[in-house]
N, C-alpha and C positions, 0 to 999 in steps of 0.2 A: 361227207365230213369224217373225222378219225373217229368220232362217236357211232357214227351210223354203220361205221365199217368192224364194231365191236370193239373199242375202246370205251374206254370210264368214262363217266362225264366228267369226272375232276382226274384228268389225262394226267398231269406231274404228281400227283399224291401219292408218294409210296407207302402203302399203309398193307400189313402181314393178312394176306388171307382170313376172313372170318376174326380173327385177333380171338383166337379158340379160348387165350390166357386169361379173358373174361369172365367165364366159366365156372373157373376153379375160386371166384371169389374173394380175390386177396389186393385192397387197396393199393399197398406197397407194392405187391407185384407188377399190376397194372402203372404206376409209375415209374418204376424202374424200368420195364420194358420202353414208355412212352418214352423216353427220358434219351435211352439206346438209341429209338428210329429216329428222332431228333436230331440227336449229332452225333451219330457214325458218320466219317470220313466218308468209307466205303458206300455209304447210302449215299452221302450229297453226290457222288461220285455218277452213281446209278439214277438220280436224279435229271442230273446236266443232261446225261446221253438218254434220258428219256425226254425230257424238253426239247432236245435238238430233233430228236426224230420227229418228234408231234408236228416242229416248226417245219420240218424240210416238205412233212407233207400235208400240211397248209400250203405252203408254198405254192409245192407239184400240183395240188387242185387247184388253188386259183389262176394258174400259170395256162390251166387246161381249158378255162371258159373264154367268153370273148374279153378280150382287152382296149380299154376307154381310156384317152387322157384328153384333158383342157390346159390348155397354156393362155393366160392373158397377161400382155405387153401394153402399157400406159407410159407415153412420153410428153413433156412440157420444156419446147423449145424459144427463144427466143432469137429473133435475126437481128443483129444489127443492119440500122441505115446506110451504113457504109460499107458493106461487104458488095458479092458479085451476087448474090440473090437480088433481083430486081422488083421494084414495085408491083402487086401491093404489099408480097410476101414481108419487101425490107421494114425495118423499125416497128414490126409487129411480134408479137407469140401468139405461139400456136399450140394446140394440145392435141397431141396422135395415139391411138391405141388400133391394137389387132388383137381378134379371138380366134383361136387357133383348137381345133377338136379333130380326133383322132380314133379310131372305131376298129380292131381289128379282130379277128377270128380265125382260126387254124382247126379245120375241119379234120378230123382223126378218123382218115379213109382206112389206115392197115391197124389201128388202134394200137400202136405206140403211145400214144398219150395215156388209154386205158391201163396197158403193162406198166406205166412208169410210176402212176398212181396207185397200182396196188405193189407193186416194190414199195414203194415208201410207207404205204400205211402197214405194208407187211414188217417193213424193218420197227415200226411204232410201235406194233403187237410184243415181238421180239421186246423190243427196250424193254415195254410196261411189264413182261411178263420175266426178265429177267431183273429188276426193281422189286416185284412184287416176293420173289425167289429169296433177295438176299433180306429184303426184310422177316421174312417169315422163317429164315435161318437163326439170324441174329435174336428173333422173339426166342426162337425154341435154346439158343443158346443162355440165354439170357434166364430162360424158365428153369433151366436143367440145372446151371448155378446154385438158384436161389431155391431151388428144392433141395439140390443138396446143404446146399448153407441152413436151413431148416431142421433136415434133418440132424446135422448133427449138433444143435442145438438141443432139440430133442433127447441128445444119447447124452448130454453135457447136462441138461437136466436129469434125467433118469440117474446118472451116473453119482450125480451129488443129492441125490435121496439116497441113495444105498452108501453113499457115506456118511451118511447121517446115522441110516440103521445101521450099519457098522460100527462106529462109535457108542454108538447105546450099546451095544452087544457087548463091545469091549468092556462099557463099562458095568453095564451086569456081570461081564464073567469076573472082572475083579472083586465085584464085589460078593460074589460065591465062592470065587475062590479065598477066601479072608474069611470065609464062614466057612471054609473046610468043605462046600459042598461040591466044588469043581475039582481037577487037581489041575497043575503049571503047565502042562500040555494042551489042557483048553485055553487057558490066557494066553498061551504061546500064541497058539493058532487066530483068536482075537484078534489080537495086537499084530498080527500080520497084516493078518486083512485090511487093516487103516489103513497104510500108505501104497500097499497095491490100488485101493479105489484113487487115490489121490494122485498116483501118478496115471491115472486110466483119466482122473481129470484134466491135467495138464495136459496130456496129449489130443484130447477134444478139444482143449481152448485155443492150442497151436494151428492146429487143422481147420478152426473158424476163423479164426485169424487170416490164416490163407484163403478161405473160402472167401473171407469178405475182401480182399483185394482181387481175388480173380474178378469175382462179379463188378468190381470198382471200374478194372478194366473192360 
């Protein structure tokens, strides 16, 4: 069977190797990924053509043992009296059946049958292992996203702490400076530093922005 010859026992399941993204612990992640192998295109895709392979060598093996059929046939006739059927058949019914069985075997003396069944489960192997492939693509794509989408969430927080203490800063130096204890070239330089953090912020928020539509797709 496609099992015994080293396929899965759930043969159409395309599920990423070890699913490694376990691991690292992250609810969301583990959903999103789940989310991806579920309805990619390209997976139902690799799906089909692993079904068909399973089926064709299904097929090929039961094609290769003996073959049995039964056919039963049940008829209810009635003659009329007046036809050319003659007594005592005429102005009676009658009920007919035949059982019909069938028994055949195709002895595999050059083992052609052998070659043709392991093509087929070889092409199964093939399918499951190129299924398993694009799954385990798609995870690590999918991981790579949302690590960076993390990350710069990360640098988007970090980035508006320090414009938090920038702003304090700022507003200590004014307020030294107003007591004479700074001079205008330290508030200069203060008062800089604000809106360079804040355009360091806008530009992470752009970039997550985009982050979360890649992963979307």
């Amino acid at each position: 069977t496609p099992a015994a010859a080293g396929l899965t026992a759930v043969t159409t399941d395309v599920v990423a190797p070890s699913q490694w993204w376990k691991a690292l612990g992250d609810e969301q992640l583990n959903t999103l990924i789940d989310t991806a192998l579920q309805g990619s295109p390209s997976l139902a895709v690799s799906r089909a053509r692993l079904e068909q392979a399973v089926a064709l060598s299904q097929v090929r093996e039961a094609a290769n043992g003996p073959q049995a059929t039964l056919g039963v046939d049940a008829t209810r006739q009635r003659y009329t009296a007046n036809g050319l059927v003659p007594a005592p058949v005429a102005g009676n019914t009658y009920n007919s059946g035949t059982v019909q069985a069938t028994l055949s075997w195709s002895p595999d003396f050059f083992g052609q049958h052998a070659a043709e069944l392991q093509a087929a489960l070889g092409q199964a192997r093939a399918a499951q292992a190129d299924a398993a492939a694009a799954a385990n693509t798609l995870a690590a794509q999918v991981g790579r996203s949302y690590v960076a989408l993390a990350r710069l969430v990360a640098q988007r927080d970090v980035a508006t702490r320090a414009l938090e203490q920038r702003e304090e800063q700022r507003k200590l130096t004014q307020e030294r400076t107003s007591a004479g204890l700074d001079s205008q070239v330290e508030l200069t330089q203060a008062q800089a530093a604000v809106p360079d953090a804040r355009t360091q912020i806008e530009a992470l928020e752009e970039q997550i922005t985009l982050g979360r539509r890649q992963l979307a797709v």
